[in-house]
Chimera marker file (.cmm) of the C-alpha trace (Angstrom):
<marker_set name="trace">
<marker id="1" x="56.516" y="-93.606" z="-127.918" r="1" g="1" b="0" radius="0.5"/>
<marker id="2" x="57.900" y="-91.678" z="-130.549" r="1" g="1" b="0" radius="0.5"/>
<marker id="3" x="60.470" y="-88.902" z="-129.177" r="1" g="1" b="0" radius="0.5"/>
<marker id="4" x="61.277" y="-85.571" z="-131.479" r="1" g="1" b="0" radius="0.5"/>
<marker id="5" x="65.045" y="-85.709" z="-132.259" r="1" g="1" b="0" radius="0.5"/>
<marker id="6" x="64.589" y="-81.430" z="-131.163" r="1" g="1" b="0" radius="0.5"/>
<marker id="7" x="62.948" y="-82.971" z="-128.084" r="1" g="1" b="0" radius="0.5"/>
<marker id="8" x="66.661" y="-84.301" z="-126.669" r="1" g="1" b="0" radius="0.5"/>
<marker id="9" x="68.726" y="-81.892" z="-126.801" r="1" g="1" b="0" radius="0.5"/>
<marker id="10" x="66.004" y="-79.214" z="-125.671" r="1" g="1" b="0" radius="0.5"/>
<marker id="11" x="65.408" y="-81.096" z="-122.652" r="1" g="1" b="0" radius="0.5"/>
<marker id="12" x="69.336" y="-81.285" z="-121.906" r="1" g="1" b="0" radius="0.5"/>
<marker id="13" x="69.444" y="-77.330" z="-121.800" r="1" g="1" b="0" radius="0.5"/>
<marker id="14" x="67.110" y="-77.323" z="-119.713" r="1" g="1" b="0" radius="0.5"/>
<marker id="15" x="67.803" y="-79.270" z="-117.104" r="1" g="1" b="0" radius="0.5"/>
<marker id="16" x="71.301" y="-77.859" z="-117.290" r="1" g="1" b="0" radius="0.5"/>
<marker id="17" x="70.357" y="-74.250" z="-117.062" r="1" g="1" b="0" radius="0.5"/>
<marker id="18" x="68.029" y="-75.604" z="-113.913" r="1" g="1" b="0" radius="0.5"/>
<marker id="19" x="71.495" y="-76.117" z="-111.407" r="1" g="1" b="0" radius="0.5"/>
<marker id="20" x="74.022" y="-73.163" z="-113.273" r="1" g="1" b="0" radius="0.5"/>
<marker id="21" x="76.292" y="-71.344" z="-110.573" r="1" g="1" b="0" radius="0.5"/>
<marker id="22" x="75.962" y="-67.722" z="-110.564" r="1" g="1" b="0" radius="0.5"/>
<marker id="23" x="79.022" y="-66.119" z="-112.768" r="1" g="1" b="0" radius="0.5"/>
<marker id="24" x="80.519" y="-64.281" z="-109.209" r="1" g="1" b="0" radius="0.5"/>
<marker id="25" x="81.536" y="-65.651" z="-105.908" r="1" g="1" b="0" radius="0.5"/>
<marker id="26" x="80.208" y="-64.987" z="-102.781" r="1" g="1" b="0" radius="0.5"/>
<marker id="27" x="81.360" y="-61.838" z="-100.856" r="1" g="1" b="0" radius="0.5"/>
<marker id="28" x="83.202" y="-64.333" z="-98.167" r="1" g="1" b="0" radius="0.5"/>
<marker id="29" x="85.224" y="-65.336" z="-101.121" r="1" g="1" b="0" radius="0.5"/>
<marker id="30" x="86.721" y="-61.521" z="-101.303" r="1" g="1" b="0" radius="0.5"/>
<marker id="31" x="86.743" y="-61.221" z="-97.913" r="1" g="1" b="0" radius="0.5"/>
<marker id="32" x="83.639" y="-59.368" z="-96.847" r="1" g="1" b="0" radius="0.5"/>
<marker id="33" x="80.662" y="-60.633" z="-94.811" r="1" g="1" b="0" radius="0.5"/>
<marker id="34" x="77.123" y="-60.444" z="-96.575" r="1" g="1" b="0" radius="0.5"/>
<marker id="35" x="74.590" y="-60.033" z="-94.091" r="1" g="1" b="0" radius="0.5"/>
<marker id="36" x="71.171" y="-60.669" z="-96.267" r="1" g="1" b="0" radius="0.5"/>
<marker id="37" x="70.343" y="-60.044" z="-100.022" r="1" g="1" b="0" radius="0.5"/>
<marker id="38" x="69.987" y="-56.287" z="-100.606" r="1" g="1" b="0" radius="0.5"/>
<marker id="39" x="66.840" y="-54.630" z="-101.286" r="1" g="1" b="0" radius="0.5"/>
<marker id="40" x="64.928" y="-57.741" z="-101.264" r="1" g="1" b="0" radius="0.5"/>
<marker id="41" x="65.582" y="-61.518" z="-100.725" r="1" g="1" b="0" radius="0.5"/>
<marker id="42" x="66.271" y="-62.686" z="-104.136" r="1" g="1" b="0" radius="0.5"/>
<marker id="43" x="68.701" y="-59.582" z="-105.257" r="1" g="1" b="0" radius="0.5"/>
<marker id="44" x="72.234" y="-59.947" z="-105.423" r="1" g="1" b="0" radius="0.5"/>
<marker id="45" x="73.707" y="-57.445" z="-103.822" r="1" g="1" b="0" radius="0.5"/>
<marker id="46" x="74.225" y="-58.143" z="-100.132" r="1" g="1" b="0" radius="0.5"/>
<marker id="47" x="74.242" y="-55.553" z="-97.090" r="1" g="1" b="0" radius="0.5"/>
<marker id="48" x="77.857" y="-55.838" z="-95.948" r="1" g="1" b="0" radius="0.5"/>
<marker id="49" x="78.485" y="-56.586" z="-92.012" r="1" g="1" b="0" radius="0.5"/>
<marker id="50" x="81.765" y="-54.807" z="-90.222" r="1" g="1" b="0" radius="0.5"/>
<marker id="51" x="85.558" y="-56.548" z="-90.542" r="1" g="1" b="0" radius="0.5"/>
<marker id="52" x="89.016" y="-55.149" z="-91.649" r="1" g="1" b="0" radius="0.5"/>
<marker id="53" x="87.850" y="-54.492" z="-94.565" r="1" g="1" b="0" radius="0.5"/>
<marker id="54" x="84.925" y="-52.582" z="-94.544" r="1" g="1" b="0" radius="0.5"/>
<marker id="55" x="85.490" y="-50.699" z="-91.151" r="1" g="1" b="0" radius="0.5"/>
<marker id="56" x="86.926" y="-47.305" z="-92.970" r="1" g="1" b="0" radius="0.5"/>
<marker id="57" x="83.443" y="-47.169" z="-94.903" r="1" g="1" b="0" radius="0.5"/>
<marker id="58" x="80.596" y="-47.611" z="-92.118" r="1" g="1" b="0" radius="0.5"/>
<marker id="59" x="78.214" y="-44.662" z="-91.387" r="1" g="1" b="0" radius="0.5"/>
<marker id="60" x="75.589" y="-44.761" z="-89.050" r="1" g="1" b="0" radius="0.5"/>
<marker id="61" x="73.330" y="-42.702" z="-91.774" r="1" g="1" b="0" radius="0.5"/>
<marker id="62" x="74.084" y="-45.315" z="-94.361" r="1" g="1" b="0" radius="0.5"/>
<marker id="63" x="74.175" y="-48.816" z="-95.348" r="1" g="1" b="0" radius="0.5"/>
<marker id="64" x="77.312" y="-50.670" z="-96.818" r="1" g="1" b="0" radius="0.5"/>
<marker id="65" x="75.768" y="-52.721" z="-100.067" r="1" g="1" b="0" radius="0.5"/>
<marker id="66" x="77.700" y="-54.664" z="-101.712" r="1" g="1" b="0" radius="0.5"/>
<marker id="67" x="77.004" y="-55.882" z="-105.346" r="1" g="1" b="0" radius="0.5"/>
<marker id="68" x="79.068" y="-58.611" z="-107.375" r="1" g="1" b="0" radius="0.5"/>
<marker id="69" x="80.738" y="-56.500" z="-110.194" r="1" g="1" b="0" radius="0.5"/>
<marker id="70" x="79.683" y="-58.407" z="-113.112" r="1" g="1" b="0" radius="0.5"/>
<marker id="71" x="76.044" y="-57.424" z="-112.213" r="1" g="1" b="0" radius="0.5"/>
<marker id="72" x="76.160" y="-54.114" z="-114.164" r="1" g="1" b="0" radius="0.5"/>
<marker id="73" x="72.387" y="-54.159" z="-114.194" r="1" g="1" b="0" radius="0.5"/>
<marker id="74" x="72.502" y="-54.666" z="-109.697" r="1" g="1" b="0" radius="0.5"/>
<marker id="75" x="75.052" y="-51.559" z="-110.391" r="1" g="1" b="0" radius="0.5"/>
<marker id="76" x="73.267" y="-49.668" z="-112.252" r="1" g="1" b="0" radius="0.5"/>
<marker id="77" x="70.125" y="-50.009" z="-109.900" r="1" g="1" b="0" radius="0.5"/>
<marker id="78" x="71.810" y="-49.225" z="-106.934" r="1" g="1" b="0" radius="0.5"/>
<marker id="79" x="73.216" y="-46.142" z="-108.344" r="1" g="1" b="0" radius="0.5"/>
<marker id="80" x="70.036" y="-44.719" z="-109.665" r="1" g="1" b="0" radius="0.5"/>
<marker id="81" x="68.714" y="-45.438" z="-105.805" r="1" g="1" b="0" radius="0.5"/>
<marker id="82" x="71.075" y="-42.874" z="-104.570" r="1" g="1" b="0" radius="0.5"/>
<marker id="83" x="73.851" y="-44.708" z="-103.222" r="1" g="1" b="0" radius="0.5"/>
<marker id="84" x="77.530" y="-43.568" z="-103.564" r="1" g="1" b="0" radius="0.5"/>
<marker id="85" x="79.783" y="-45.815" z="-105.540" r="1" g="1" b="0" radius="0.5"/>
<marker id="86" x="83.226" y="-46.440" z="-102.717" r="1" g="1" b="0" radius="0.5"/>
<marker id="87" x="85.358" y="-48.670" z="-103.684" r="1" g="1" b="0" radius="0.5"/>
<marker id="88" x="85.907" y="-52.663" z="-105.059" r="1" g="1" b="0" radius="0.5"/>
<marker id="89" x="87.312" y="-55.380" z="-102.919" r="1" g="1" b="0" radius="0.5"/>
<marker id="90" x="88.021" y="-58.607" z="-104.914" r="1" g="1" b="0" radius="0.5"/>
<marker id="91" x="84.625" y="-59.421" z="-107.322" r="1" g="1" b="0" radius="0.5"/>
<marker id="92" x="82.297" y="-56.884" z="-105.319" r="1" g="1" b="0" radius="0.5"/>
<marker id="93" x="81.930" y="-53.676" z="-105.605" r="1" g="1" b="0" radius="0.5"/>
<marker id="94" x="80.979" y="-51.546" z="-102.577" r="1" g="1" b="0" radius="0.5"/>
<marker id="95" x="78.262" y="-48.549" z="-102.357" r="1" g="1" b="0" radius="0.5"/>
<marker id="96" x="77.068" y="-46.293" z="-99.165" r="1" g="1" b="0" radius="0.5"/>
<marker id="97" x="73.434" y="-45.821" z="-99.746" r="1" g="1" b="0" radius="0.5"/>
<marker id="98" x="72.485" y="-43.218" z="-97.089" r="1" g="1" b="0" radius="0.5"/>
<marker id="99" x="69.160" y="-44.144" z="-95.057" r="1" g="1" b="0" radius="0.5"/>
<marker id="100" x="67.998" y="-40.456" z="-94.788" r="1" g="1" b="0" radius="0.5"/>
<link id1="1" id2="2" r="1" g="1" b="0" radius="0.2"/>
<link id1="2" id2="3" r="1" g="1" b="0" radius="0.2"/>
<link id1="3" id2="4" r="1" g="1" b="0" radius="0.2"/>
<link id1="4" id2="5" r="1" g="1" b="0" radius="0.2"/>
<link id1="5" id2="6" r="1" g="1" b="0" radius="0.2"/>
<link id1="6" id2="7" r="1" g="1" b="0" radius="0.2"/>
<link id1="7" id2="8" r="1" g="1" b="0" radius="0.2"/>
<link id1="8" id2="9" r="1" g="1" b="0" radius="0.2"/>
<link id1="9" id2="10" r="1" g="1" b="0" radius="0.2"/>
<link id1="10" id2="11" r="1" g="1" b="0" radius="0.2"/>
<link id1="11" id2="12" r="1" g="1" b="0" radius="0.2"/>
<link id1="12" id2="13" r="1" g="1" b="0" radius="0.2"/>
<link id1="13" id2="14" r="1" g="1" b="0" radius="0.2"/>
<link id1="14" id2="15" r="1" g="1" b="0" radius="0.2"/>
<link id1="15" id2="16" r="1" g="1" b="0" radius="0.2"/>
<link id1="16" id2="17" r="1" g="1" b="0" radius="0.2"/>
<link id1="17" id2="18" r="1" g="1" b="0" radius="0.2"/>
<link id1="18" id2="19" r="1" g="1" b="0" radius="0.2"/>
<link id1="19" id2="20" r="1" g="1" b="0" radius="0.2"/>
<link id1="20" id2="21" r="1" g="1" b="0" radius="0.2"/>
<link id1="21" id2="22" r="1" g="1" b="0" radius="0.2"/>
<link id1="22" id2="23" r="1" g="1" b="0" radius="0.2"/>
<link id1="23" id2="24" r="1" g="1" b="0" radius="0.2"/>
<link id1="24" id2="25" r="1" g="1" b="0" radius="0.2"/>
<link id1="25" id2="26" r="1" g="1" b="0" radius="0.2"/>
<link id1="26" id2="27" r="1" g="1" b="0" radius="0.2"/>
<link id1="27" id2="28" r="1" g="1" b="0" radius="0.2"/>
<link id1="28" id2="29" r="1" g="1" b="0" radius="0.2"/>
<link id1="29" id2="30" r="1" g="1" b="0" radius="0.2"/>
<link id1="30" id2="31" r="1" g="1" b="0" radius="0.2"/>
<link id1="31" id2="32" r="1" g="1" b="0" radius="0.2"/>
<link id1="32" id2="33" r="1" g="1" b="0" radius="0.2"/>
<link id1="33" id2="34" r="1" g="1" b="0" radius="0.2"/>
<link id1="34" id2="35" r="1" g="1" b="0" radius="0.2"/>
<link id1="35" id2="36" r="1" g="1" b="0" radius="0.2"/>
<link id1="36" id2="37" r="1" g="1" b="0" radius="0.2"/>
<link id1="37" id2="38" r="1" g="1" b="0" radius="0.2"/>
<link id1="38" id2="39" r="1" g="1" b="0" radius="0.2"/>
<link id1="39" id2="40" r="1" g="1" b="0" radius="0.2"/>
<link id1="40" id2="41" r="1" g="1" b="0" radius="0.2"/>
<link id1="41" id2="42" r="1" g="1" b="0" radius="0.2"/>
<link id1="42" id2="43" r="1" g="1" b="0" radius="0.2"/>
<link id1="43" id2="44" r="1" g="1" b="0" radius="0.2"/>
<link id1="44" id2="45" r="1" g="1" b="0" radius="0.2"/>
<link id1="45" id2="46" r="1" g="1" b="0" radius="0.2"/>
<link id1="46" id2="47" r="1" g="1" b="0" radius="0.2"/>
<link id1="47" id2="48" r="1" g="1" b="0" radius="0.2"/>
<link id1="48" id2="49" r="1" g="1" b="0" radius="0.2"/>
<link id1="49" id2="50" r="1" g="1" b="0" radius="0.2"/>
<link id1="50" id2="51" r="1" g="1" b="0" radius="0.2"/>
<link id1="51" id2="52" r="1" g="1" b="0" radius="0.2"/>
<link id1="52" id2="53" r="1" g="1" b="0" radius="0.2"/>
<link id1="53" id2="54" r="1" g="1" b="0" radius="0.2"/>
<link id1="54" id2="55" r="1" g="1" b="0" radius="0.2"/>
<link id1="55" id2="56" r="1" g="1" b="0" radius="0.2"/>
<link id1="56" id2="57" r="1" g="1" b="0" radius="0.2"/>
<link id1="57" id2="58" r="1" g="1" b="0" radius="0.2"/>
<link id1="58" id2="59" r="1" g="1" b="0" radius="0.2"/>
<link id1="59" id2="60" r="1" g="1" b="0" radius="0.2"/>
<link id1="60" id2="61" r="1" g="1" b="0" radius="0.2"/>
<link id1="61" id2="62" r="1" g="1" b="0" radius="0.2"/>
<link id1="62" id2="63" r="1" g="1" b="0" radius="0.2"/>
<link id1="63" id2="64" r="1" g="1" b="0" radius="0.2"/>
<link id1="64" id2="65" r="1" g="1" b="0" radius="0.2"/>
<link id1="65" id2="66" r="1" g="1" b="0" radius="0.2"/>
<link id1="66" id2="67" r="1" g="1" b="0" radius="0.2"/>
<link id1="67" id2="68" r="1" g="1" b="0" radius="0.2"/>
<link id1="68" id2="69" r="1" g="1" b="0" radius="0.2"/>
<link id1="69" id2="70" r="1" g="1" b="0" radius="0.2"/>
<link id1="70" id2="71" r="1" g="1" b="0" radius="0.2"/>
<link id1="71" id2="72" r="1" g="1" b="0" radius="0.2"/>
<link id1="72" id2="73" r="1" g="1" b="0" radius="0.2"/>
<link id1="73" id2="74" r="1" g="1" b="0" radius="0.2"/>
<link id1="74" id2="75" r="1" g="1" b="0" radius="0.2"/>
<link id1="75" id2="76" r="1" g="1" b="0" radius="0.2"/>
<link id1="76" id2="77" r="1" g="1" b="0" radius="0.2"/>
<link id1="77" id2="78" r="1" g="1" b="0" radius="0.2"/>
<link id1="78" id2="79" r="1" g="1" b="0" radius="0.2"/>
<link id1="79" id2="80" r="1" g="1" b="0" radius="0.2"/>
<link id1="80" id2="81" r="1" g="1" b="0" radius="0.2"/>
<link id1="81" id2="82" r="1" g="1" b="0" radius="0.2"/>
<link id1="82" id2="83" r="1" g="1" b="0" radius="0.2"/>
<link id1="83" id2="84" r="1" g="1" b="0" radius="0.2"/>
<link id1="84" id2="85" r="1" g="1" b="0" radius="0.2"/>
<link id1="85" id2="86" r="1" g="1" b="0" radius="0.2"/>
<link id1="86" id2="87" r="1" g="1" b="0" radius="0.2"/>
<link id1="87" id2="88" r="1" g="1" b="0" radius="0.2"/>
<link id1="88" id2="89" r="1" g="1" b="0" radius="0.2"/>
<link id1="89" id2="90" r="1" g="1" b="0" radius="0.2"/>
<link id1="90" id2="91" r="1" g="1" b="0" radius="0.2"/>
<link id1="91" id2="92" r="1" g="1" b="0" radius="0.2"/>
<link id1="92" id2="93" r="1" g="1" b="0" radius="0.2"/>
<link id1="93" id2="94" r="1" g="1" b="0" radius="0.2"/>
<link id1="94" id2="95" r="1" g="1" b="0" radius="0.2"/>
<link id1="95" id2="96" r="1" g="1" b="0" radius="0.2"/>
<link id1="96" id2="97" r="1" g="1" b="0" radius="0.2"/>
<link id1="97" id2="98" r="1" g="1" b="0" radius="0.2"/>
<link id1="98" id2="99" r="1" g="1" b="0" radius="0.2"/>
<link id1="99" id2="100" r="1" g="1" b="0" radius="0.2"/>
</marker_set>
């Protein structure tokens, strides 16, 4: 069998890129406690559950969303949603997006 020298080293970036760690921790890393990927299951923004942290910033007309900060695009999205921008606690940056 007779194998393309451009074969090799495509096949090596690919099966690297296949098992790559997202650029951002998770939000137990800064602290916070992601509840489920925010709006749907593959985003990566996570609704944010109640601790030390986050207490000051719970509404019962909103949800706390969290979104890693080097996702400018997740950022961006969640802003042109509606939701307020609140604060940043380690890599993640928090938003209120009311429910109403």
């Amino acid at each position: 069998m007779k194998i393309n020298v451009l074969t090799v080293p495509l096949l090596a970036i690919a099966v690297t890129g296949c098992d790559m760690d997202p650029p951002y921790s998770p939000p137990e890393a800064s602290g916070l406690i992601g509840v489920r990927p925010y709006p749907m299951p593959a985003d990566v923004c996570q609704v944010i559950g109640e601790n030390e942290l986050t207490v000051e910033y719970l509404d019962d007309a909103a949800i706390l969303i969290g979104c890693p900060a080097v996702e400018t695009g997740a950022i961006a999205d969640r802003l042109a949603d509606g939701a307020m921008q609140i604060t940043q606690v380690g890599e993640w940056v928090l938003f209120s997006q009311p429910l109403r």
